[in-house]
C-alpha positions in Angstrom: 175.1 69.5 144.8 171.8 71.0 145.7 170.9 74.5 144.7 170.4 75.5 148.6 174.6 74.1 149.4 175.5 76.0 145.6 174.3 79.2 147.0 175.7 78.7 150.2 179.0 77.5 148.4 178.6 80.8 146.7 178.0 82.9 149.6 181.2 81.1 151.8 183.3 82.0 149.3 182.3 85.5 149.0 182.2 85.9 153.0 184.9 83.6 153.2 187.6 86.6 151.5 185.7 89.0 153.6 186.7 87.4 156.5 190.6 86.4 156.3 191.5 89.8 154.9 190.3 91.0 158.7 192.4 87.9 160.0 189.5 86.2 161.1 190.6 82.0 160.4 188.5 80.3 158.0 187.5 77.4 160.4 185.8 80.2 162.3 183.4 80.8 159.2 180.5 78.6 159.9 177.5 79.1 158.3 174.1 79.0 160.4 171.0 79.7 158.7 169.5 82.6 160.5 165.9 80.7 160.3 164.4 77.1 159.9 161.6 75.9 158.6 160.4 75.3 162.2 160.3 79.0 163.0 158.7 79.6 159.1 156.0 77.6 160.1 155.3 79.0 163.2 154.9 82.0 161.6 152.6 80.7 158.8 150.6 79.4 161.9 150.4 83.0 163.9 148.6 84.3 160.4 152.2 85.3 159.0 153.4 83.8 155.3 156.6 82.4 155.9 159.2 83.1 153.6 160.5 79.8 151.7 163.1 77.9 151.9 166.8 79.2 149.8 166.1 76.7 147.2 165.7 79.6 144.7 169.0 81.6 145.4 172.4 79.7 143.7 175.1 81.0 142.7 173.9 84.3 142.0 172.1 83.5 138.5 169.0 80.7 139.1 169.1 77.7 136.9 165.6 78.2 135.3 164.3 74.7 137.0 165.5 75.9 140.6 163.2 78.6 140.8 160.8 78.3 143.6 157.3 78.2 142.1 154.3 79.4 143.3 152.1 79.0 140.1 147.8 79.2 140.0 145.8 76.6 138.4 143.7 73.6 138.9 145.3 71.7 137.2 148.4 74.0 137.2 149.2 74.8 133.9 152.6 73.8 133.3 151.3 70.2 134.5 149.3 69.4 131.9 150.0 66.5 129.1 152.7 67.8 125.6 149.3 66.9 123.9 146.9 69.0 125.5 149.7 71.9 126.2 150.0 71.5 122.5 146.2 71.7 121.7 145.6 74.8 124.4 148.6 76.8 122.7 151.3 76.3 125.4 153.9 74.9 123.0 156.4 77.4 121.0 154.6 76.1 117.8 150.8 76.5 118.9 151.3 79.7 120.8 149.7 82.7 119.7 148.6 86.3 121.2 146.0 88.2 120.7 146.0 92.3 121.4 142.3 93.3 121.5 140.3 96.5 122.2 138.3 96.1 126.3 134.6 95.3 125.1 133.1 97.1 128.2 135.4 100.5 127.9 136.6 100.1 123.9 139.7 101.7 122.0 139.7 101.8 118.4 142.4 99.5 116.8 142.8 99.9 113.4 144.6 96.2 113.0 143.9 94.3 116.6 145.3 91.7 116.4 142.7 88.5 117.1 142.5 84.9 116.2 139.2 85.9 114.6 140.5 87.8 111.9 143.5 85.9 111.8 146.2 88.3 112.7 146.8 87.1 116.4 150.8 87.0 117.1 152.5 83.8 116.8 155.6 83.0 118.0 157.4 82.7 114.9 156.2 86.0 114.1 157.7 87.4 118.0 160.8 85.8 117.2 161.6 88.2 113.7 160.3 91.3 115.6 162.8 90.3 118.0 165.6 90.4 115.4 165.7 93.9 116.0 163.7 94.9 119.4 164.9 92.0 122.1 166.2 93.7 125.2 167.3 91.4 127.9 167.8 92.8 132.3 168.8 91.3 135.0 165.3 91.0 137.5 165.2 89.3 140.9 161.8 87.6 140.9 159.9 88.2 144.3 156.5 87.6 145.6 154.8 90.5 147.3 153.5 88.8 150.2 157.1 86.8 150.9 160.3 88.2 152.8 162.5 85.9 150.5 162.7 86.5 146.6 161.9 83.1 144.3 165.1 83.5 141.7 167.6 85.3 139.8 167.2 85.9 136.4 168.5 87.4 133.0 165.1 87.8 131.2 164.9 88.3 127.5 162.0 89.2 125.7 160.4 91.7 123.0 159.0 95.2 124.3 155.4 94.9 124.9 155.0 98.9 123.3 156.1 97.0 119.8 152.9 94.5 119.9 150.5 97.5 121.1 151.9 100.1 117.8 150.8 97.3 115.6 147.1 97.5 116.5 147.2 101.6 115.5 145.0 102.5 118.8 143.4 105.9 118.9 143.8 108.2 121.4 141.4 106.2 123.8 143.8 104.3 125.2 144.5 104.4 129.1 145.4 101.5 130.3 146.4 97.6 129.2 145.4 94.6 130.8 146.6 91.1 130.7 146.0 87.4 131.5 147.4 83.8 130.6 146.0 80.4 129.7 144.1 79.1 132.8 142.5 76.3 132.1 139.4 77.4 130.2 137.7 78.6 133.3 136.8 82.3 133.6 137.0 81.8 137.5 140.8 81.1 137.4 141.8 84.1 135.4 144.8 85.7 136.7 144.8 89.2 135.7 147.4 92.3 135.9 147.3 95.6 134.3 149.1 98.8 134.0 149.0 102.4 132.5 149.3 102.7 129.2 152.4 105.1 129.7 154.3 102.6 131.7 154.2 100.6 128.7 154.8 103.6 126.0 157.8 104.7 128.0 160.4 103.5 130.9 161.2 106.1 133.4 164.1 106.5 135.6 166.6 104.7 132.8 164.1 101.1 133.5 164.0 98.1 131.1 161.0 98.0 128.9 157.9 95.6 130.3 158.5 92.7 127.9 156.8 89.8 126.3 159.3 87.3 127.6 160.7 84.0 125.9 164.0 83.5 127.6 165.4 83.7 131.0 169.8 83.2 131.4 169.7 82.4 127.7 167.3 79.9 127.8 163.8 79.0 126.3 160.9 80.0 129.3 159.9 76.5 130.1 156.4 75.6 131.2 156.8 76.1 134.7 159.0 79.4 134.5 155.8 80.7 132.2 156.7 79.8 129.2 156.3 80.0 125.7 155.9 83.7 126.7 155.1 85.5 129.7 154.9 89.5 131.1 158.2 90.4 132.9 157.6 94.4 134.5 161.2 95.0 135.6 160.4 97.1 138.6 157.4 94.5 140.1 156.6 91.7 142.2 156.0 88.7 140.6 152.2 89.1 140.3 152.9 91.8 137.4 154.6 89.2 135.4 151.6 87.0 134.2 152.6 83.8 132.9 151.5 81.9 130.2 150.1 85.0 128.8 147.5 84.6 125.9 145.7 88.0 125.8 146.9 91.9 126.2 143.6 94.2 126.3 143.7 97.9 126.0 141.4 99.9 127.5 139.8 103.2 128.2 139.3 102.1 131.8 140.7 105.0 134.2 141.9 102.2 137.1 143.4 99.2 137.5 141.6 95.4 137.7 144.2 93.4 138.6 142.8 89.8 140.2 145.4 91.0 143.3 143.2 94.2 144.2 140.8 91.7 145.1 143.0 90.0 147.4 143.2 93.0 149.9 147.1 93.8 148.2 148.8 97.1 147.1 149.1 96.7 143.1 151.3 99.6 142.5 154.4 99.2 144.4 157.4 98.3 143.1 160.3 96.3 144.3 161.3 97.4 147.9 165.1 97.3 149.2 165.8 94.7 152.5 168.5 92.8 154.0 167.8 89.4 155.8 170.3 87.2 157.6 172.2 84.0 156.2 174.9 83.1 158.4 172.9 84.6 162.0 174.9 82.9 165.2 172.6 82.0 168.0 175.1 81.6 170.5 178.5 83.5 171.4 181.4 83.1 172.8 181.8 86.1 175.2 185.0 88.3 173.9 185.5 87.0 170.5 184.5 88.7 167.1 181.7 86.8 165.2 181.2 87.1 161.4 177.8 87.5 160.3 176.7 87.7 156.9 174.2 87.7 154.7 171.5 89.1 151.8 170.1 92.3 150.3 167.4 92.9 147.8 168.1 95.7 145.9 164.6 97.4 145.1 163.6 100.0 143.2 165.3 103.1 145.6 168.7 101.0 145.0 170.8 100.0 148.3 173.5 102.4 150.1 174.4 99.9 153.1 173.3 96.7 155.3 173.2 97.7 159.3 173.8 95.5 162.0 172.6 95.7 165.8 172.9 93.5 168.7 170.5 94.9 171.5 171.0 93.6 175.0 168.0 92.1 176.5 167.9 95.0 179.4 167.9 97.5 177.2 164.5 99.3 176.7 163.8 99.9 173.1 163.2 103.8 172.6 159.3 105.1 172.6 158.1 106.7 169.6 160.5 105.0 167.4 158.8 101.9 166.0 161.4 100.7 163.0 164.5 101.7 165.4 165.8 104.6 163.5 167.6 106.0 166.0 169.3 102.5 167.2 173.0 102.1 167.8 173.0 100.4 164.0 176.6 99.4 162.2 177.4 99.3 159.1 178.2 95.6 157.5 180.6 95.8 153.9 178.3 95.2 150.7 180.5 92.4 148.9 181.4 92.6 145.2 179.5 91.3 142.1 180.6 87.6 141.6 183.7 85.7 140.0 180.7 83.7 138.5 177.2 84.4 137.1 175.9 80.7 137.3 172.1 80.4 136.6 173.2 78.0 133.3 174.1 80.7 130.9 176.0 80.9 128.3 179.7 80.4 129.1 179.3 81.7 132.5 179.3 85.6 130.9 176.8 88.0 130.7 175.0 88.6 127.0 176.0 91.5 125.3 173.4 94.2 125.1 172.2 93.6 128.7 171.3 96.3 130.8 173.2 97.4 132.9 176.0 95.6 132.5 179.0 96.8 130.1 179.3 95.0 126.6 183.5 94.6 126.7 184.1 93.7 130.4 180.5 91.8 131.0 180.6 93.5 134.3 178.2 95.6 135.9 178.5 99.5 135.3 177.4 99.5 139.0 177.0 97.9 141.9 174.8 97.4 143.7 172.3 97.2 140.4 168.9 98.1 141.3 166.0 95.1 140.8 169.0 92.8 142.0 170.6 90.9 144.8 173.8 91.6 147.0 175.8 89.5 149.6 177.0 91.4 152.6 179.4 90.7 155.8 179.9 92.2 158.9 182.3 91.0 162.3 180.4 91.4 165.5 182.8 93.1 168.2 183.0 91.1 171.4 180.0 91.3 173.6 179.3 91.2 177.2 177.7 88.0 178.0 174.0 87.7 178.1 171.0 87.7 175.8 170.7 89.8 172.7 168.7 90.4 169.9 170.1 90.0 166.6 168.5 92.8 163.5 170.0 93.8 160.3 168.4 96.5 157.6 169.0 98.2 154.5 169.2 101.5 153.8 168.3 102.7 150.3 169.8 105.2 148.0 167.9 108.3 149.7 169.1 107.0 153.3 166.1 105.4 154.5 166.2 102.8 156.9 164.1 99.4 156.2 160.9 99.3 156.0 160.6 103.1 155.5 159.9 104.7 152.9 157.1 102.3 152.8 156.7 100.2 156.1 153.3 98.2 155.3 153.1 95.0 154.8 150.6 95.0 151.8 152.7 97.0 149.4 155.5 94.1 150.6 156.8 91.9 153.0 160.3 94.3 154.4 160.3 93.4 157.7 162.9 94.0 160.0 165.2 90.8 161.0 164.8 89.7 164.7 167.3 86.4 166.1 167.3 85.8 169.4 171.7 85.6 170.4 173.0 84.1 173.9 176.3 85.6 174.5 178.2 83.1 177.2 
């Protein structure tokens, strides 16, 4: 079985439930992707990124190798022969870290720690600081630029604060930036930073920003980032550096992350959005149809998934350019899972996560913020005609996707549109 027909598996089964307790027979559940890679690539054609395919999304967890990948490099890193991984420091035995002071806008370190001098973190010596400091959260990984996230993850990893207090900065420091192993070539440095109190301390009850090893219980492999990469709970994907070789503190007041240059928004975290899995194109006038579907839960945490059918007649209201004031319904938000998946450990949840309790392995809440969700609806009988098909989240403070932050740089939250016929 494929990881696309596990996740729909998955996602039948939860919808499936959904459906027959509201009498609805199963033979009537029929899933139809709400987009193909047809319409993706017209899209990517119109100057749109299309969102990839559900490769990424199984039964809730991601198997580490099903993650879709969108690594930099020439040659991408995780490509390269055992022998010269081994020789560059991308093997669990060669790795090491350095922590240094910025050159061009210094902090004094009492111990950085360098290869020069000999004290650059290895990984055995990450592993015994982990005895006592490893925090593991569950993260959706998501690209800012893409409308579909790239895997589901438990990610383990020591708190980046505990590698910075061993360098005894002075009061200097501002900031920390951050890059991996890219081939030797200063021109394919990939670089993230962020404020030194981000780092210090997690606000809002967040997981620390970690030096990452594992993801579901399982050693980071070359193409997931490993031996070690950044995981920042609350960002997009281009926070989480992989391969990371260097953390550099610094009295510099801004950020230089290698995104700025790329015309993105380098602050925002995670947004919340809903997007269509089972979308019908066509109706059979007078009967209820189930639709169903997918939320990411971002960082202002998910209240409900809203459904509207607009009838192609129907004028869509001036003044109102994200449809607040539509006719929207509200779809049911479906319950965590029977089964994690993803390949960990016995099918339960570690002890010690976040978020989740120790004795049950379940979540303390749900929806969990940084997450995913399944939802369902049943469309009433229509009219016949031509419609057009939009779902949205609404987040935790009641606003309606793409609001609070509707542009496309600071994330791709688009709203949903699928053309229905209605006959």
């Amino acid at each position: 079985m494929t990881e696309t027909e596990r996740f729909l598996a998955e996602h039948t089964a939860l919808t499936r439930r959904y459906f027959l307790r509201l009498g609805i027979g199963s033979a009537a559940i029929v899933l139809v992707p709400g987009r193909s890679r047809a319409e993706d690539k017209n899209d990517a054609a119109a100057g749109e990124k299309a969102a990839p395919p559900f490769t990424r999304l199984d039964s809730y967890l991601t198997p580490p190798d099903d993650f879709e990948d969108i690594s930099r490099g020439d040659p991408v890193p995780h490509t390269l022969s055992e022998e010269r991984k081994r020789a560059v420091g991308l093997t669990r035995d060669t790795w090491q870290l350095e922590v240094i002071s910025d050159p061009d806008n210094p902090v004094t370190l009492r111990k950085p720690l360098s290869r020069e001098k000999g004290t650059a973190i290895d990984f055995a010596t990450l592993m015994s600081i982990a005895e006592k400091s490893a925090v593991r959260f569950p993260k959706i990984m998501t690209c800012l630029n893409l409308g579909c996230p790239l895997g589901m993850g438990i990610w383990e990893g020591v708190p980046l604060r505990e590698l910075i207090w061993l360098t005894k900065p002075n009061d200097a420091l501002r900031r920390v930036f951050y890059y991996g192993y890219h081939n030797d070539d200063p021109k394919q440095i990939f670089r993230s930073s962020l404020p030194i109190g981000r780092v210090l301390e997690d606000p809002f009850d967040l997981p620390p920003v970690i030096l990452c090893y594992k993801v579901n219980g399982q050693w980071l492999s070359g193409e997931r980032g490993g031996p070690v990469r950044i995981v920042v709970p609350e960002a997009y994907g281009f926070k989480c550096v992989k391969w990371i070789t260097h953390v550099v503190l610094t009295n510099l007041a801004g950020a230089n992350d290698t995104y700025a240059n790329e015309n993105n928004d380098i602050d925002s975290p995670l947004k919340t959005f809903a997007a269509t899995i089972s979308a019908p194109r066509k109706i059979k006038a007078g009967e209820s149809t189930p639709l169903s579907g997918y939320a990411q839960v971002g960082i202002g945490g998910l209240s409900k998934v809203q459904f509207w059918l607009q009838p192609e007649a129907e004028e869509l209201p001036a003044g109102d350019p994200y449809f607040a004031a539509a006719p929207w319904t509200d779809a049911e938000i479906l319950p965590a899972p029977k089964r994690w998946g993803g390949g960990i450990a016995d099918d339960r949840i570690p002890a010690g996560t976040y978020g989740f309790d120790d004795a049950s392995g379940e979540p303390r809440s749900w929806p969990m913020r940084l997450t995913k969700v399944h939802w369902a609806a049943l469309v009433p009988p229509l009219a016949p005609g031509k419609y057009t098909l939009r779902c949205r989240a609404v987040d935790a403070a009641g606003h309606g996707q793409p609001m609070p932050r509707p542009f496309r740089k600071s994330g791709h939250a688009a709203i949903e549109q699928v053309a229905v016929v209605v006959q």
